[in-house]
N, C-alpha and C positions, 0 to 999 in steps of 0.2 A: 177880144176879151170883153164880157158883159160883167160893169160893176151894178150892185143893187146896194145902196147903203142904206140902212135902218135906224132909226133911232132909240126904238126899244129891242130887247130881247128881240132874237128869232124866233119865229115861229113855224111849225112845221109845214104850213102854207105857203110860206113865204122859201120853201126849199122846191116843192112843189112848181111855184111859177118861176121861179130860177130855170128848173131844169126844162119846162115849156119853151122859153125863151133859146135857153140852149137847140134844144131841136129843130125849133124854128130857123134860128140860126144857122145852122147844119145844113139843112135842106135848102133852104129859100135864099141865102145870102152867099155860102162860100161859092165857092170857084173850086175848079180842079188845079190842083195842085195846092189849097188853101189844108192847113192844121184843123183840127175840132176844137170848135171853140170853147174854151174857157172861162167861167163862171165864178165870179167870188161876192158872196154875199160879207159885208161889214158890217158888224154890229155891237149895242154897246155893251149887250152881256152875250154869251150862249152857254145853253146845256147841251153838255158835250153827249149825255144818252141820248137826247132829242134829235142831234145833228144824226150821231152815230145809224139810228131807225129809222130816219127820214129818207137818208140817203143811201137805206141799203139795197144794195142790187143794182144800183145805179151805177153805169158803164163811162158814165159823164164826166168831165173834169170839173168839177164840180166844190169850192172850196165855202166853209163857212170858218170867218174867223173876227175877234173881237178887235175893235178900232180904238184908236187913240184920242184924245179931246184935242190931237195939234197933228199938223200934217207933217209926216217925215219926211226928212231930205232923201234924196233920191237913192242914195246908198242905204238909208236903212229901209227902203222898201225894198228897193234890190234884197236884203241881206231875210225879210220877213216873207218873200216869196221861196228864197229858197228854201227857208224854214218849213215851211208850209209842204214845198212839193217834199223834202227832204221826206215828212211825217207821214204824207201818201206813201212814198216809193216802202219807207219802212213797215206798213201798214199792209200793205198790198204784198211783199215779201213774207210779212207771218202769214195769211191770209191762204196763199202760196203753199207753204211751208207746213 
């Protein structure tokens, strides 16, 4: 898992070397039998059209989403990944559909 955390707004460049990094990643680091790596950009705003164009077409796992001023305990991270993956899988299903 590759964190990038921001402290303004994302930017669509900054979706951009995410998904380089991911590649890199991919190619240069896993091992056989290793997942594709995962990608979450933190940030302290985002516009959700910006993420939405940025990251279209994109195959990657690939998450942008807005961070807290305090760091969560382990269960509510836990509980905002699955959120997270939850909004792909349903995203990915209209998309599908």
């Amino acid at each position: 898992m590759l964190i990038d955390l921001k402290i303004n707004e994302v930017a669509h460049h900054d979706i951009g070397q995410m998904n380089l990094y991911l590649g890199y990643f991919a190619a240069e680091e896993n091992v056989e039998g290793d997942n594709p790596p995962i990608g979450i950009i933190l940030t302290r705003s985002k516009d959700e059209l910006l993420v939405e164009y940025a990251t279209y077409g994109m195959n990657s796992q690939l998450f942008v989403q807005k961070y807290q001023l305090y760091l969560p305990n382990e269960d509510e991270l836990r509980q905002e990944l699955s959120h997270i993956w939850q909004m792909e899988a349903d995203k990915d299903s209209l998309d599908a559909g």
